[in-house]
Each structure stands twice: as C-alpha cells, then as structure tokens.
C-alpha positions in Angstrom: 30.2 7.3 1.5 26.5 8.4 0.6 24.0 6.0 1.8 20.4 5.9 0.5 18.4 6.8 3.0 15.6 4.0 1.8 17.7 1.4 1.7 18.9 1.8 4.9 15.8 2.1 6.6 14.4 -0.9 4.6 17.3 -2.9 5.0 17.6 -2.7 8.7 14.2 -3.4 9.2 14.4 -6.6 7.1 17.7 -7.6 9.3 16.2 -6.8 12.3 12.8 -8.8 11.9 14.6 -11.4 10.5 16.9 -12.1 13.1 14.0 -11.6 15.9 12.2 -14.3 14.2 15.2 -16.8 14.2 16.0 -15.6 18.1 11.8 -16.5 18.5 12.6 -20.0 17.3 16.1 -20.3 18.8 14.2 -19.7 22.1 11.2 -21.6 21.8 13.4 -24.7 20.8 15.4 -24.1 23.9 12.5 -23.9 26.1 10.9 -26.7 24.7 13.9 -29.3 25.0 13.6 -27.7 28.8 10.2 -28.2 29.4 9.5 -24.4 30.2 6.9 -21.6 28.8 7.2 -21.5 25.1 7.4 -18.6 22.5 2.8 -18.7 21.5 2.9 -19.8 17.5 0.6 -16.7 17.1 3.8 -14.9 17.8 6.0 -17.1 15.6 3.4 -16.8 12.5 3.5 -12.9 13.0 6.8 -12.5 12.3 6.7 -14.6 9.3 3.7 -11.9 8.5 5.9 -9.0 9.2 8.6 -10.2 6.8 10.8 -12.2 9.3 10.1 -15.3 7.5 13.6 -15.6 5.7 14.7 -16.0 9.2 12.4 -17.8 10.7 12.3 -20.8 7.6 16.4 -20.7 7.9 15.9 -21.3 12.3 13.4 -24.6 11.6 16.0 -26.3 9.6 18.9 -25.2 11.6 17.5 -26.0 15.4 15.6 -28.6 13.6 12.2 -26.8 15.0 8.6 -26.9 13.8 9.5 -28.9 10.8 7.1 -31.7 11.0 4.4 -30.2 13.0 1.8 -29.7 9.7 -0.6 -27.3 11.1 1.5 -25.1 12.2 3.7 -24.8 8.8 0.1 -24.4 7.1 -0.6 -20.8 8.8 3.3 -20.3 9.0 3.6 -20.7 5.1 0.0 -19.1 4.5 1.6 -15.8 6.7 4.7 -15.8 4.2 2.1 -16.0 1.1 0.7 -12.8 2.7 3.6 -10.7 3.3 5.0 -11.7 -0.2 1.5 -10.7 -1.6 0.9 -7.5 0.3 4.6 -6.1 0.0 4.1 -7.4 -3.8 0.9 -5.3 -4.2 2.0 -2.3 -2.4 4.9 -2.1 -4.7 3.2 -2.5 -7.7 0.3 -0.4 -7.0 2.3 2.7 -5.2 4.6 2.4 -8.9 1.1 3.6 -11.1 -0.4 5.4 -8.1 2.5 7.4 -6.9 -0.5 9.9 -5.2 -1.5 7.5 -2.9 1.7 6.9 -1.3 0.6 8.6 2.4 3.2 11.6 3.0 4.6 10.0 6.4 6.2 7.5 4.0 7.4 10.5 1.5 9.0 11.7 4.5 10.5 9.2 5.8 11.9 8.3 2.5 12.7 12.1 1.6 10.4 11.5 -1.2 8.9 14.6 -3.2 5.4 16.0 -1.2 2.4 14.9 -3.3 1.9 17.1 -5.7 -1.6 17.3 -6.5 -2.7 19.8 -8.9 -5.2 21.9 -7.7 -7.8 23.8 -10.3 -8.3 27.4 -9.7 -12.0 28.5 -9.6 -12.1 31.0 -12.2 -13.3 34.3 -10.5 -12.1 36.9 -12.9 -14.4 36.2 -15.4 -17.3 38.8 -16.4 -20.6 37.7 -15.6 -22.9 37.1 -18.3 -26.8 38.5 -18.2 -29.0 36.5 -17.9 -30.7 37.5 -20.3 -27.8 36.6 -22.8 -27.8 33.1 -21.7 -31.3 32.5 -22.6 -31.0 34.2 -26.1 -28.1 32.2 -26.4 -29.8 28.5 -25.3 -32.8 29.9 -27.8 -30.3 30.0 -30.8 -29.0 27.1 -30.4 -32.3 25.7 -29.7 -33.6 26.9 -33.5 -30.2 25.3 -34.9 -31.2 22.0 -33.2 -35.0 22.1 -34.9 -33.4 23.1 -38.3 -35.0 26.7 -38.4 -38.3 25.3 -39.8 -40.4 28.4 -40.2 -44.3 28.4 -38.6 -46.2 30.4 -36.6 -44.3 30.7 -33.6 -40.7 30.4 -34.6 -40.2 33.9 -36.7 
C-alpha cells in the first residue's frame, strides 16, 4: 500500500495536536476538581492556535470544562478564527504563488525544487561603436521632427 507522503505527515500532525489539546483539558479538569496546579489558558488557547481546536472544543463538552467561563472561550474561539484564517490563507495563496512555497516544505513534501527561470545575460553579442549608436539616436531623432529642412538639419 502506497501512502502519500503529505497526507501522512499532515494527518499525524492534526491527530497528534488534537489529542494533546483534549489530554490539556482532560488534565486541567482533573486538577481542578482536585484543587492542584492547573494546565495556564495561555497554553490551552495555543493549541487551539496550532490547530488542536477540534480536540480541544470536543474535551469542553465531554469533561464539561471551560464551557461557561466567557472570557476565556472569547480568546479560545478568537485562536480557532486564526488558525482557520491562516491555514485558509496559506492555502490559497501558496495555490497562485506556487514560488513562494519555502523549499524546506518542498522537501518535506517531495515537492518539485522551485524552478525559477533565470535570464541569461547576453554576452555573445558584438559590441556596437559608439559612434553607430549616436548616428543611430540622430536618425531617429530627424524621423521624430518630421525631416523639416533648415539650416542645421541637411
């Protein structure tokens, strides 16, 4: 069976922050029914940033945690709103702008190197005179003024 490298690697991160986030909660309900250290709500509001917010809304309504305290489900839900808008953005921006995806990611994802096309200074041409270049701007000078004839244009 061929797996897809990509999907694998996205797919095991998503489980694993995920189910760190629900243990986060699990824990920090435990410790506070025992009156011990808790789990800082900086720490639970990263993982929601981090994408482990799947998890971590399913632990509040099954340990019946963090539900009605309102300031914390503000920064909770405003941390979800950011990893849904940055993972959102990053999709849709590395789809047109495939060059900016950083080459740690194309390797990681055994995506094609960036192929950036590079122009080639054009060496092998002969070198015009001087001399030639100034006749030349001249002409096209007299083209511009419409060849009018006078004294100084002959």
């Amino acid at each position: 069976m061929i797996m897809n490298r990509p999907i694998v690697l996205i797919g095991g991160y998503v489980v694993a922050i995920n189910a760190g986030a629900a243990g986060l909660f699990f824990y920090d309900k435990k410790q506070a029914v025992q009156h011990k250290w808790r789990v800082p709500e900086k720490t639970l509001h990263l993982t929601g940033l981090l994408g482990g917010w799947i998890g971590g809304m399913w632990a509040m309504q099954a340990f019946k945690h963090k539900r009605s305290k309102q300031s914390f489900k503000n920064v909770y839900f405003t941390a979800v709103a950011a990893n849904v808008g940055i993972v959102g953005a990053s999709i849709l921006v590395f789809k047109r702008f495939p060059q900016y995806i950083p080459n740690q990611l194309r390797t990681l994802f055994n995506l094609p190197k960036n192929q950036v096309p590079q122009s080639k200074p054009q060496f092998n041409q002969q070198p015009q005179k001087f001399e030639a270049i100034i006749e030349e701007e001249e002409q096209i000078t007299k083209k511009k003024r419409g060849g009018r004839k006078n004294k100084n244009n002959n």
